[in-house]
C-alpha positions, 0 to 999 in steps of 0.5 A: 439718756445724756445728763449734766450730772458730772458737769454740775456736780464739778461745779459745786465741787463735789466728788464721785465718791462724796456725790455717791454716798449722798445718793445712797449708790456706789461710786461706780453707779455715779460714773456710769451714770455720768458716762451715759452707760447706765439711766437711774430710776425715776426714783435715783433722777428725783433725788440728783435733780433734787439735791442740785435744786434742779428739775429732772430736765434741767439734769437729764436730757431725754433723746427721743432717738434713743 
């Protein structure tokens, strides 16, 4: 699953670490993320497209090919 984390998280000018903590993860969890190596929970997905005040779409992006 491909997503807009890193892109709208660098437009608000907010770094991995500063972003993890937030999301209650590490680091690495917000890098893998951004870099399509790993898809969060349901749970982890609400929280991102929340905090950007984004639905889950607007952030995620689903590849039904995948």
């Amino acid at each position: 699953m491909k997503n807009k984390i890193e892109e709208i998280r660098k437009e608000k000018g907010i770094r991995q670490e500063d972003f993890a903590k937030l999301m209650g993860v590490s680091r690495q969890t917000i890098s893998s993320l951004e870099t399509g190596k790993y898809n969060p929970s349901i749970f982890l997905a609400y929280k991102i497209a929340k905090y950007f005040e984004m639905t889950i779409e607007e952030v995620f992006i689903f590849d039904e090919e995948m």
